[in-house]
C-alpha positions in Angstrom: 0.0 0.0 0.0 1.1 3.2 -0.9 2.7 5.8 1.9 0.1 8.4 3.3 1.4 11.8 1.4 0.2 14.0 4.8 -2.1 14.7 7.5 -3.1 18.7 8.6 -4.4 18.9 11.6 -5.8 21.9 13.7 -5.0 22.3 16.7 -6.5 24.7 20.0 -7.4 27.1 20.2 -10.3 28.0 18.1 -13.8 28.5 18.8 -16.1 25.8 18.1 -18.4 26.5 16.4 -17.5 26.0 12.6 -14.9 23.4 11.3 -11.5 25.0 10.4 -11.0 26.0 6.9 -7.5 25.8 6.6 -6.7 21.9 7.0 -10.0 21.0 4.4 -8.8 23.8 2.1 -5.1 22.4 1.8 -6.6 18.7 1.3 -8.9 19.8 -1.4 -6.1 21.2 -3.5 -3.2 18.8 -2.7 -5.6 15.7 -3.6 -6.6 17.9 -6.8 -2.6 17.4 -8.0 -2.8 13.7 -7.2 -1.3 13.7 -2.6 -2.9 11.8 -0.3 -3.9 14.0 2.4 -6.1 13.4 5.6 -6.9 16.0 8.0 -7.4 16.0 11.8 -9.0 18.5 13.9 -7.9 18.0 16.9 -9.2 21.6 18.2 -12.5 19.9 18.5 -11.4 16.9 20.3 -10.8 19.3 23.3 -14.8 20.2 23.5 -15.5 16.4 22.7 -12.8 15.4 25.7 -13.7 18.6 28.3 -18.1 19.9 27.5 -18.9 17.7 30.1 -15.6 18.2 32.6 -14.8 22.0 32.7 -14.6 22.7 28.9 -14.0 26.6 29.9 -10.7 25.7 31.5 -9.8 23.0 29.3 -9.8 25.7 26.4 -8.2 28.4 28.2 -5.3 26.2 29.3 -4.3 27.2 25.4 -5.3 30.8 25.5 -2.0 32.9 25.4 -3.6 35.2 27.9 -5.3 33.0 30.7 -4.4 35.6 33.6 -4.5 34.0 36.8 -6.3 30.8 35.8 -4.6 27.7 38.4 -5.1 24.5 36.3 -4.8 21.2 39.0 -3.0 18.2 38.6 -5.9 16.1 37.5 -7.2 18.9 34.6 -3.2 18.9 33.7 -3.0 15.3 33.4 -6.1 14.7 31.2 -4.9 17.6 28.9 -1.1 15.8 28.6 -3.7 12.6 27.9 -5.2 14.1 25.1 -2.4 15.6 23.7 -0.9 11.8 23.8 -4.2 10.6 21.8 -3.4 13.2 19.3 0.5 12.3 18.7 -0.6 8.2 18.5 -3.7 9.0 15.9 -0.8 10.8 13.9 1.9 8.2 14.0 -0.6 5.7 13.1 -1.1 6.7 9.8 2.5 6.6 9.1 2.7 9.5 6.6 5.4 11.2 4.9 4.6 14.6 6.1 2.5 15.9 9.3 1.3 20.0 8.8 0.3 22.0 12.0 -1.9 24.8 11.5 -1.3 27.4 14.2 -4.4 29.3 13.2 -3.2 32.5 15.7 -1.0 32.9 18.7 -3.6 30.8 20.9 -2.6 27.7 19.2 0.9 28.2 19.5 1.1 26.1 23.3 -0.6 23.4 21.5 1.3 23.4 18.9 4.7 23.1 21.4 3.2 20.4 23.6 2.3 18.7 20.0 5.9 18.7 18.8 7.4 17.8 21.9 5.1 14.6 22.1 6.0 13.9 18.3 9.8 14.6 19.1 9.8 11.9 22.2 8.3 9.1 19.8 10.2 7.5 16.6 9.3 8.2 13.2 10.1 9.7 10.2 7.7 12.1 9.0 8.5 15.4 8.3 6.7 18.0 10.2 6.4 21.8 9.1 4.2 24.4 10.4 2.1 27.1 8.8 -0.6 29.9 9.7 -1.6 33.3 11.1 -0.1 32.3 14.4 4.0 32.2 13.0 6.6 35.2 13.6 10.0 34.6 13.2 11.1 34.9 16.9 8.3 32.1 18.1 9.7 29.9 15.3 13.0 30.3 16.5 11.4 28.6 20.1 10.9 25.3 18.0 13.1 25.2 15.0 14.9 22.2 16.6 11.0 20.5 16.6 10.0 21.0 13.1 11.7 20.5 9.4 9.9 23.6 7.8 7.4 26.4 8.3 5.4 28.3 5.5 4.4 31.6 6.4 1.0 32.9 4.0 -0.6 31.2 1.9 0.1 27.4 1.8 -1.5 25.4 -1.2 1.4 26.1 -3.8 4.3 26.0 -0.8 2.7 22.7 0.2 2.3 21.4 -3.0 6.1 21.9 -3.7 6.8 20.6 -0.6 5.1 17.1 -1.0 6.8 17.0 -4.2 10.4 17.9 -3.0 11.1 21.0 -4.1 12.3 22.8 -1.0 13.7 25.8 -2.5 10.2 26.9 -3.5 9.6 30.5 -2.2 7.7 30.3 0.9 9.0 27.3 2.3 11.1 28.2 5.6 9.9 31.8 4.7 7.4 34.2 3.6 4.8 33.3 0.1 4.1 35.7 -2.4 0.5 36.2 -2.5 -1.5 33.8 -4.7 -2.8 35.8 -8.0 -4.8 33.2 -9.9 -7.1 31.4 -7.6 -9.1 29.2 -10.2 -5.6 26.9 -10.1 -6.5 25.6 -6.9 -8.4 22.4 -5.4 -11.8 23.2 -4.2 -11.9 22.4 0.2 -12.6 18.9 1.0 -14.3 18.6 4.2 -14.9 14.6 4.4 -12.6 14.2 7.4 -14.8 16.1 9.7 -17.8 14.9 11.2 -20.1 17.9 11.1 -22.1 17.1 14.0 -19.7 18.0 16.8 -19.8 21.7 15.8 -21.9 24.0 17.3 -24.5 25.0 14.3 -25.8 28.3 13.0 -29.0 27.4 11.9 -31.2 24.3 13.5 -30.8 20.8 11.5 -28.2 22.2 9.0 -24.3 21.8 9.1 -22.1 24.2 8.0 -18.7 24.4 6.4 -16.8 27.7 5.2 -16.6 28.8 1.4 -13.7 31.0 0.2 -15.1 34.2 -2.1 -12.0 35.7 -2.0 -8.2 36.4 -0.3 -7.3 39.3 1.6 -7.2 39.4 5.8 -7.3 42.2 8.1 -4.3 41.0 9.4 -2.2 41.3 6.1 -4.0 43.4 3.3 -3.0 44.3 -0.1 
């Protein structure tokens, strides 16, 4: 049987209420130029682990502001448990590559605890990080824990580097804004099971569309 190209997963924090975009919108195009790709959201996980046992907490144990909060042993343990699930659901599927997406700087202690785990247990994937949450100096925190990091938009950075070609611009740097959008793999969502998401309208699930590029955070 043929390797597993990669696995995205998202990680906490995000709010719950919508699937993430990012892992279904890299899967969509990467199986549209012939990868195998699964995704994981593992943000989810937390509310599926913690809505019945102090999800509040749970979630702001990944906030990068959580004040004063005092988290016990036994809400420490579970959350090192889980973290564990995620690593062995990962290393079970054997693949060649394993993406992060650090959607903000609230998933960035998720993202540490992640590579640590990974960094304890043998294999040889290659791991690289990508999202809103990177800067430079945070990077520099874990460059020993990952292979490479794309910064902006990922589908053609990705592509390239499922293909080998590590010199592509954007990989262990900054992309150059996608022009031509038609190109690109439409999102694949079959990984997710829509029904642990908190819904918008009564009896219908809901997944994200892309109209167009362009964030608040980084306009042109």
């Amino acid at each position: 049987m043929k390797q597993l190209d990669c696995i995205i997963c998202s990680i906490p924090f995000i709010e719950y209420y919508l699937p993430p975009a990012a892992p279904a919108v890299l899967k969509g195009h990467l199986e549209s130029k012939g990868f195998s790709v699964k995704t994981f959201d593992f943000n989810i996980s937390v509310k599926e682990r913690f809505q019945k046992d102090n999800l509040v907490q749970a979630s702001a144990f990944f906030h990068t502001n959580k004040s004063e909060i005092k988290f016990d042993a036994d809400m420490l343990e579970k959350i090192d448990a889980l973290i564990e699930s995620w690593t062995d659901k990962i290393l079970r599927e054997d693949p060649r590559f394993v993406g992060i997406s650090v959607f903000s700087v609230d998933s960035r202690k998720a993202c540490e605890l992640l590579l640590e785990s990974l960094q304890r247990r043998k294999h040889k994937s290659k791991i690289f990080i990508g999202g809103m949450g990177l800067e430079e100096e945070w990077i520099d925190t874990i460059r020993d824990k990952i292979d490479y990091y794309i910064m902006g938009e990922g589908e053609l950075a990705c592509e390239n580097l499922l293909k080998g070609n590590t010199g592509f611009k954007g990989i262990n740097g900054k992309v150059d804004q996608i022009k031509d959008l038609s190109d690109l793999g439409p999102a694949n969502y079959d990984d997710y099971d829509l029904t642990h998401y908190d819904t918008f309208y009564k009896d219908r699930k809901v997944v994200q569309i892309t109209g167009s590029r362009g964030c608040v955070r980084d306009c042109s």
